[in-house]
Each structure stands twice: as C-alpha cells, then as structure tokens.
C-alpha positions as a Python dict, from the first residue, in 0.01 Angstrom:
ca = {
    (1, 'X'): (0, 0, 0),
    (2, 'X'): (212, 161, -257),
    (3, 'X'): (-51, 149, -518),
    (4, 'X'): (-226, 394, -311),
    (5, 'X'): (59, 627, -277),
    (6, 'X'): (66, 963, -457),
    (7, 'X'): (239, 1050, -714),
    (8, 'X'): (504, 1277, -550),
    (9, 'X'): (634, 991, -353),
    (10, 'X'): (743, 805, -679),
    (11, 'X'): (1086, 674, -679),
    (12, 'X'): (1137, 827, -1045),
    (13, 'X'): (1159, 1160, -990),
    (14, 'X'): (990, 1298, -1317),
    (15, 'X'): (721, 1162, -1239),
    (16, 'X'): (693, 1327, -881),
    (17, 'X'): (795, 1655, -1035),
    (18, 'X'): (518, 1580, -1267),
    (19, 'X'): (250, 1468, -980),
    (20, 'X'): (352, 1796, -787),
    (21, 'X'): (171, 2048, -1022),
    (22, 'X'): (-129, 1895, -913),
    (23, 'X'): (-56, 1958, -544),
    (24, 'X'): (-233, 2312, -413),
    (25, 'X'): (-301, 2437, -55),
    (26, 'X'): (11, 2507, 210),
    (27, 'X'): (-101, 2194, 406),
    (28, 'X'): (-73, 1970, 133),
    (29, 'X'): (220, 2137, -19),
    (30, 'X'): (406, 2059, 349),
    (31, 'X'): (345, 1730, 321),
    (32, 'X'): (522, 1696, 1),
    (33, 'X'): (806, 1893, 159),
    (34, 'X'): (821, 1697, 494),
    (35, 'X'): (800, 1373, 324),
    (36, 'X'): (904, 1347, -58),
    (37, 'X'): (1241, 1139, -122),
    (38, 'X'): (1335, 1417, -375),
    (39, 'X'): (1545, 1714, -258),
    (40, 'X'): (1457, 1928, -594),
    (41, 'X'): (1081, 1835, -546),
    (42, 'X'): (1082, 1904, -173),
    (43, 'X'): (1251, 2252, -256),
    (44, 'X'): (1002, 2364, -548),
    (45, 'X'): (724, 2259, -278),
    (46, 'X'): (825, 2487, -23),
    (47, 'X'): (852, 2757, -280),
    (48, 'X'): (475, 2745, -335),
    (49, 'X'): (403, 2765, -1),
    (50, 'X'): (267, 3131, 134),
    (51, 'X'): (199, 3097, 462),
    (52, 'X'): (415, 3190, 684),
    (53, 'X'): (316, 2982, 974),
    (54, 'X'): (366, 2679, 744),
    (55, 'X'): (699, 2747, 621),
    (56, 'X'): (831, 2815, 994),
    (57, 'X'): (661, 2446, 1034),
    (58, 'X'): (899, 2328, 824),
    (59, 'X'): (1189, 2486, 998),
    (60, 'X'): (1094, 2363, 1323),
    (61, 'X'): (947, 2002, 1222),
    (62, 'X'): (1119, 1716, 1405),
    (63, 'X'): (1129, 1507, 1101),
    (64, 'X'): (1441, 1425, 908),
    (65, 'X'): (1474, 1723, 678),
    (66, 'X'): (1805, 1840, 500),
    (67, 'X'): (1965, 2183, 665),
    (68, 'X'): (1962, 2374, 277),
    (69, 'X'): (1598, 2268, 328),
    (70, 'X'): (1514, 2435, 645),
    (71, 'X'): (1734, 2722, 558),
    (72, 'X'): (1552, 2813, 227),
    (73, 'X'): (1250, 2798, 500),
    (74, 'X'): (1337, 3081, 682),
    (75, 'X'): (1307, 3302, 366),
    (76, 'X'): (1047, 3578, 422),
    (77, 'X'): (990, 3430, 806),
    (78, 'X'): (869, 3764, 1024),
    (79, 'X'): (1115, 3900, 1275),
    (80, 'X'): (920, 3669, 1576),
    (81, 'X'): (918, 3360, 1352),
    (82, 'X'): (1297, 3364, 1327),
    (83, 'X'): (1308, 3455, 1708),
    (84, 'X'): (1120, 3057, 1756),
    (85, 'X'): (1351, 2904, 1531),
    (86, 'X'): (1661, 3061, 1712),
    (87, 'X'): (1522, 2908, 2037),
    (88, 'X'): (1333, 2564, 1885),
    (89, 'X'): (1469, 2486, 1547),
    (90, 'X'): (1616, 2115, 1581),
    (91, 'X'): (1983, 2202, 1498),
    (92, 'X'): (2218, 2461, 1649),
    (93, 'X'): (2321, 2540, 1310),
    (94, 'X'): (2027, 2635, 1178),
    (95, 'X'): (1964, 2814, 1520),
    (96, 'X'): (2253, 3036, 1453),
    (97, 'X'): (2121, 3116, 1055),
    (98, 'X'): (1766, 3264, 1219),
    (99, 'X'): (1979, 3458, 1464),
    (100, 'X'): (2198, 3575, 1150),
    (101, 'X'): (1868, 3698, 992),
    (102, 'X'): (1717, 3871, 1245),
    (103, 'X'): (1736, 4280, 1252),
    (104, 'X'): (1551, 4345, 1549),
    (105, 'X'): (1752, 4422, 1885),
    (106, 'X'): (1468, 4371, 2110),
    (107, 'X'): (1437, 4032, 1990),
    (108, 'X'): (1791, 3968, 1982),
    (109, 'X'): (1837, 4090, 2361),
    (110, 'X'): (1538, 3847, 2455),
    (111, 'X'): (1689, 3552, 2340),
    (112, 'X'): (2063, 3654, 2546),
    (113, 'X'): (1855, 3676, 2816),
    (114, 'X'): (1678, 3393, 2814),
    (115, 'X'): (1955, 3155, 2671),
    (116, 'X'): (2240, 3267, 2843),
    (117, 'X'): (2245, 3007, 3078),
    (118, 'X'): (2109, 2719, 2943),
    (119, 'X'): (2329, 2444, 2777),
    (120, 'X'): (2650, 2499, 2530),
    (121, 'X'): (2456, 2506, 2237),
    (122, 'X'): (2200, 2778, 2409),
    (123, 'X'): (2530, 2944, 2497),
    (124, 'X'): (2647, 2923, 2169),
    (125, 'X'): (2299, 3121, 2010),
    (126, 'X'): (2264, 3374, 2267),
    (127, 'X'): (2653, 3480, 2243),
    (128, 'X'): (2558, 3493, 1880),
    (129, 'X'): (2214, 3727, 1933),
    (130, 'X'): (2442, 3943, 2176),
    (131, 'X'): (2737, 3975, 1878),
    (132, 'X'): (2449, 4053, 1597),
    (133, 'X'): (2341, 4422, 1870),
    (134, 'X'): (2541, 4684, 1785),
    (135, 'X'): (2473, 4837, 2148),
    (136, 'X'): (2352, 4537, 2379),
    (137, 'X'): (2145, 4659, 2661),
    (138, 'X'): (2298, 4651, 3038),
    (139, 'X'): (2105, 4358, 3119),
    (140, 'X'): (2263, 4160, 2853),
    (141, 'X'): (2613, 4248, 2901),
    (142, 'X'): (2571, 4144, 3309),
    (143, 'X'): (2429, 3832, 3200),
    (144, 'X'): (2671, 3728, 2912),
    (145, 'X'): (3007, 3548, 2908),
    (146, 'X'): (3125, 3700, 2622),
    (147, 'X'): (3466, 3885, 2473),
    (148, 'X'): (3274, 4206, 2358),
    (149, 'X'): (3117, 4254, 2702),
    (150, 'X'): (3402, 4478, 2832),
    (151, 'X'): (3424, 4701, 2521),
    (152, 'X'): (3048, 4756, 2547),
    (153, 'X'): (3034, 4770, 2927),
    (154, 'X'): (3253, 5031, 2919),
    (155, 'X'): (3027, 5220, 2632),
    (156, 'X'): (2780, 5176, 2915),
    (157, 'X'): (3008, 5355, 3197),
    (158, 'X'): (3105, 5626, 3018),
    (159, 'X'): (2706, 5712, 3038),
    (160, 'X'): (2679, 5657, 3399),
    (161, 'X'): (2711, 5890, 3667),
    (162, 'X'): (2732, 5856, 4074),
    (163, 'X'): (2524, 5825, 4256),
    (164, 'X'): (2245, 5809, 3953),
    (165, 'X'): (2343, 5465, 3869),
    (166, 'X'): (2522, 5334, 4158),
    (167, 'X'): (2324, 4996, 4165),
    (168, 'X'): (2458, 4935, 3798),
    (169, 'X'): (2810, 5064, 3873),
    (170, 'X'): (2812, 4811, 4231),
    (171, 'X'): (2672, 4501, 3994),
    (172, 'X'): (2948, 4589, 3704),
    (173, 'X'): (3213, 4591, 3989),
    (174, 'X'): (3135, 4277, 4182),
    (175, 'X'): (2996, 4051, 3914),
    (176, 'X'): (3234, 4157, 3603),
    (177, 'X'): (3654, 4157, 3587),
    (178, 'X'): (3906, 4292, 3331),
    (179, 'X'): (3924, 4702, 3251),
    (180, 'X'): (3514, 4752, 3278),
    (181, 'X'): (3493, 4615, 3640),
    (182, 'X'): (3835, 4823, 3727),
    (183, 'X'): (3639, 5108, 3592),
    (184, 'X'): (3356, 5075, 3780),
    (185, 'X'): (3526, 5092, 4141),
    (186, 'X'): (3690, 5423, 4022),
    (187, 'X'): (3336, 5582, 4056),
    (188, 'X'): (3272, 5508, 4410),
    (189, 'X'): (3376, 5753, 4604),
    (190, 'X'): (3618, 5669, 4942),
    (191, 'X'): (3404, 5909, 5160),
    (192, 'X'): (3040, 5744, 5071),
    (193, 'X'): (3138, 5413, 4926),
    (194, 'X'): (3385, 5315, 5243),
    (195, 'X'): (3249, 5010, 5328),
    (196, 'X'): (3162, 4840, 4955),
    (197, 'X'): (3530, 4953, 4834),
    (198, 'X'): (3646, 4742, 5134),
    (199, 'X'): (3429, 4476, 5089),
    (200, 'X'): (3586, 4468, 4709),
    (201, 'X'): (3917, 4467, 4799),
    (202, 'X'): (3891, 4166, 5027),
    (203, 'X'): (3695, 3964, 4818),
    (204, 'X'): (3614, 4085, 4509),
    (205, 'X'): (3755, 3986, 4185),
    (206, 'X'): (4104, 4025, 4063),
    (207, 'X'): (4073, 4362, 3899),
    (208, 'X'): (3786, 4544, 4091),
    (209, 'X'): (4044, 4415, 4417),
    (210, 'X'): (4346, 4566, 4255),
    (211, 'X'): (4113, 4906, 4216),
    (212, 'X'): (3987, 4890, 4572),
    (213, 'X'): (4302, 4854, 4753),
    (214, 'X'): (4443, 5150, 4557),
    (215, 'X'): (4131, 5367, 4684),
    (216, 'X'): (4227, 5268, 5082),
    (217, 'X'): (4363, 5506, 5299),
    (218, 'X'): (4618, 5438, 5580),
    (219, 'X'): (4626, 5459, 5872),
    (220, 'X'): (4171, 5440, 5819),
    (221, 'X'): (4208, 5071, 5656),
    (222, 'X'): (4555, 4932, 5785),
    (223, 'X'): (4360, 4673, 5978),
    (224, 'X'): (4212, 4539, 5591),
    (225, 'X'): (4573, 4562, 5446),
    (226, 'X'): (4733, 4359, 5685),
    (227, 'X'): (4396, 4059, 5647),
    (228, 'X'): (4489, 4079, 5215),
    (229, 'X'): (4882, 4058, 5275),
    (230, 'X'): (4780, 3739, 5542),
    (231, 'X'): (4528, 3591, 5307),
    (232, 'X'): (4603, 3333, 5068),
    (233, 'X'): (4355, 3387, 4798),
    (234, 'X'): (4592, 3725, 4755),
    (235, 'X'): (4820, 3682, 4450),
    (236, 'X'): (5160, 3833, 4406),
    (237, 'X'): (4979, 4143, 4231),
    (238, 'X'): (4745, 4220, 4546),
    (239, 'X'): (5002, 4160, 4748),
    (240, 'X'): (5261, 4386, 4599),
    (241, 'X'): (5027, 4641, 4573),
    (242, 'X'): (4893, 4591, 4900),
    (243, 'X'): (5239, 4636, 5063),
    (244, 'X'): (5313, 5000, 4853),
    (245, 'X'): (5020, 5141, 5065),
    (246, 'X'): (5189, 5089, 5369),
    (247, 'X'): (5368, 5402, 5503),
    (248, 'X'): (5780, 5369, 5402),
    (249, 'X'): (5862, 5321, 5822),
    (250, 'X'): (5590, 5021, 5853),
    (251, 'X'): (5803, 4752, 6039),
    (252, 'X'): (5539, 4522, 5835),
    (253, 'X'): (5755, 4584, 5532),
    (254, 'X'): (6099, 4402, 5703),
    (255, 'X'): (5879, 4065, 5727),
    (256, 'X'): (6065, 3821, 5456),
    (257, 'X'): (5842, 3639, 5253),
    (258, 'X'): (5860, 3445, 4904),
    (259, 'X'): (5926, 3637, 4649),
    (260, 'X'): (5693, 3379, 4430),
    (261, 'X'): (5369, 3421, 4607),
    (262, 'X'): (5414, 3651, 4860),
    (263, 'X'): (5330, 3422, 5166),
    (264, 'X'): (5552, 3557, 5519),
    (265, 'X'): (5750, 3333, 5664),
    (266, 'X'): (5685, 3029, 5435),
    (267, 'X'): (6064, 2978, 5327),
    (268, 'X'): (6238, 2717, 5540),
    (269, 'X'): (6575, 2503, 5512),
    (270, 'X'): (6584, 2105, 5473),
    (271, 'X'): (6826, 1862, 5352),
    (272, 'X'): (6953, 1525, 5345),
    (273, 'X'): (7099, 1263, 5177),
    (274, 'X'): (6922, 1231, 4814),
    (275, 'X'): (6885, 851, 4651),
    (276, 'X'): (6770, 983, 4343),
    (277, 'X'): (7069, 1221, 4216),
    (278, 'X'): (7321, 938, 4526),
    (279, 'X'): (7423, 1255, 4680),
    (280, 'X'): (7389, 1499, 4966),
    (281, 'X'): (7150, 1825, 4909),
    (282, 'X'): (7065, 2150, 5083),
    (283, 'X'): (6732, 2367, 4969),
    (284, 'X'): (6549, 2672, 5072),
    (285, 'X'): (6146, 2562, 4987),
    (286, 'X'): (5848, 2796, 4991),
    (287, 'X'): (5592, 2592, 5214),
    (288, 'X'): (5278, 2807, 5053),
    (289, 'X'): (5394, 2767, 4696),
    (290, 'X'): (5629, 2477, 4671),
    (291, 'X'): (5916, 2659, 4498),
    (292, 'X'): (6269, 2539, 4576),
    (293, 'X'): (6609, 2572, 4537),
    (294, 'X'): (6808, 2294, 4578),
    (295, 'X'): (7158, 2268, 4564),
    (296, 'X'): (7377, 1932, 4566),
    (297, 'X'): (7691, 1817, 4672),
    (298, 'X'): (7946, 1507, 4712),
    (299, 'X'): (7962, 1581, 5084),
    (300, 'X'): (7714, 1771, 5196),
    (301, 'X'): (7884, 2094, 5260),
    (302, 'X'): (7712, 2298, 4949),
    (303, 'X'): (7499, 2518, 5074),
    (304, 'X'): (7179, 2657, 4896),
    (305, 'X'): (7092, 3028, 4924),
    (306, 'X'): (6769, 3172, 5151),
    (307, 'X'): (6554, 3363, 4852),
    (308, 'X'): (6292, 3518, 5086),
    (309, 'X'): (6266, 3827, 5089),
    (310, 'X'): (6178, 4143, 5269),
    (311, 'X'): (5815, 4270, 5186),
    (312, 'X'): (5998, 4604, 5151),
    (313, 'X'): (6196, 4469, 4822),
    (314, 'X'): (5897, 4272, 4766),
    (315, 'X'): (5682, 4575, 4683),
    (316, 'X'): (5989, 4721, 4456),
    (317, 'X'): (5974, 4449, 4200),
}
C-alpha cells in the first residue's frame, strides 16, 4: 500500500515538502495538514488554505493534531468561528486562545451564559469570556462565579434605581454575597420592602442578612430578632448585631450565652477524674460549639471559670 501513497506522506521530509507544491484546493490541502508526519509541511499547508470554514476544520478536527498547529488555525477565523472553537475545539487550552481572540462582547456574553454551568473546563472558558468584557451584562454577572462579579455588579447598582429595577436589585440581594449583595438590600425601602427585608434577614446570605437586620425596626420586628438570636445557622456576627437592635432595658440582653458562637444557655459544668493527664479536672464546655476550658488538679479542688456571658456584653465586643 505504500507504493500508492502520495508524496507528502514520505518519511523524508524533502521530498514531502517537495510533493506539497503540487497539492491545490483547501480540501486537499487539509488532508495534508490533518495527516502529514511533518510539522513544517503540515504548517506551510495550512498557510495555503483560504477558506475559512476549512481552517476552523482544522481547529476543531478530532484527530491528533499538535496545539501550535491548531493555534496558527485560528488566524483570520471570523468572530463566530472563534465563538465554535471556544465551545468545541478538543482542548481547553486551545478553548481559552479563541476566547483570547475574540473582540466581540455579544459573543463573549453568549458563551458565559451558556457555559457557566457546565463542567470545570466549561467553567474555566466562560470565566475567561466574562474576564475578556470590559462591562459584562447583568445576566452574566448573576450567572457567574467569578472574583470580578462584585466590582462590576456594583457598576451595575450604581445605575439602578427603586422601584425601576427592583426585580434586579431582589435577584442581586438573594442570589449574590460580599459588598454588591449588601448594597442591594440598602435600596429596599423598610416601608414597601417589609416583608422581603425580613425574609433576607432570616435566611438570606451572610451579607444581604447582616444588611437586613440593620434595616428592622423594634418593637415592628422583635418577634424576627428573637427567631435569628435562637437560630443556629446565625453566626457570632448576626448575632451580635442582632442583639444591638434590641432596646438597652430588653431583659433578652441579661441571657448568658457563649461568647464563641453566641448560643444561650449552652455553657455547662462537668468534671471527673481524667486517665489521660492521671488527674482530677473541672471545665466549663459550650454544648453548641464545643469550646472548653478545662482546668486540672492533683485533688480535684481547682476550679475552672464559667466564660458565658451576658448577651448585653456580648453585643459590646
């Protein structure tokens, strides 16, 4: 069968550089790209090629071709030819290149969108098509797990206004955290946004909670201060917070709690003899957290110290 191969398939690779002037037409100069054992002759092959189509074949062709290869491929690709090869093309490194080339932000927000959630290296391009937009749209920043999407969600904010964009403000504030989502509860107002700011503080996340709670009033939402003080998804934050709404004569503020996590009435006494340390013990232990304070002795009469404390002094810290 080898008698009948052509020339650019030669071992000696002279003589396929020689056998390739002969070669005309994009299909047949693909061939000698996709299948010549000669990197230098597979690169002056794809040179000649023109058609566009042809050379975003190579790109996304499943057989085994080198990376410089299908990089000097993309060359001259149109804006929705690099768009294919940042969602098809066979490596995610050569994904990443077409998404480096591309210039055009509507194709760059369609492939966030429709890569966002798709598998780590889909992740990986559409994090990389949402860096590449100098302003990403809304829709990509809700969609995107990515470190820029505060600093551009709050570009977005400062553009809203209530209650023009409420639906945007409510979606930044229960689906996003850090300073954008904290943001976004400022806008609501207390009078016509009641119910959603209590919703938020209850079980929202971290930051749009801390900014909910501080837009309660007392004695109107004592009955939701008390459930985040008694629930025990509340961190230390929420909790101190939480507590500094309540009015300074509150008898809710002499409860003792631990000063580690907040939880009331979690800090109780044990003791005993201890095998390990072959001598007698005494400890205060938060039930809620686990913290302890232990305290040991020869006979048993050291005593360790109670550190609950009031949700008054709590609040202080």
């Amino acid at each position: 069968m080898g008698l009948f191969q052509p020339g650019w398939m030669s071992k000696d690779e002279k003589k396929a550089m020689r056998s390739l002037e002969k070669v005309s037409g994009d299909a047949a100069l693909f061939k000698v790209v996709t299948e010549c054992p000669h990197p230098r002759v597979q690169m002056l092959a794809l040179s000649r090629i023109k058609e566009e189509g042809r050379r975003l074949d190579v790109v996304l062709t499943k057989q085994l071709l080198s990376f410089d290869l299908r990089r000097a491929a993309l060359h001259g690709i149109s804006e929705e030819g690099l768009q294919q090869a940042a969602k098809k093309a066979p490596t995610c490194e050569l994904r990443l290149e077409a998404v480096q080339r591309m210039k055009d932000e509507t194709g760059l927000a369609a492939i966030v969108m429709e890569l966002a959630e798709g598998n780590r290296d889909d992740r990986r391009v559409s994090e990389a098509a949402y860096e590449k937009m100098t302003h990403p749209p809304f829709s990509c920043s809700m969609i995107i797990h990515h470190r820029r999407t505060d600093e551009n969600l709050l570009y977005d904010l400062e553009k809203m206004t209530y209650p023009e964009d409420r639906e945007k403000i409510l979606r930044i504030a229960n689906e996003k955290d850090g300073r954008c989502a904290e943001k976004a509860v400022m806008f609501l107002p207390y009078e016509k946004e009641r119910e959603e700011l209590r919703q938020l503080a209850m079980g929202g996340k971290r930051n749009a909670r801390l900014a909910a709670i501080n837009s309660l009033h007392v004695p109107e939402d004592r009955d939701l201060l008390d459930a985040i003080l008694n629930d025990p998804k509340s961190d230390l934050a929420l909790k101190k917070l939480t507590a500094r709404m309540l009015p300074g004569n509150d008898p809710m503020l002499e409860r003792r709690c631990c000063p580690f996590c907040g939880a009331y009435d979690s800090v109780v006494h044990h003791g005993g003899y201890d095998d390990s340390a072959d001598m007698y013990y005494s400890a205060w232990q938060c039930r809620a957290c686990g913290h302890e304070d232990r305290k040991h002795s020869v006979t048993g009469s050291g005593q360790a110290k109670d550190f609950s404390v009031t949700l008054r002094d709590l609040s202080l810290k």
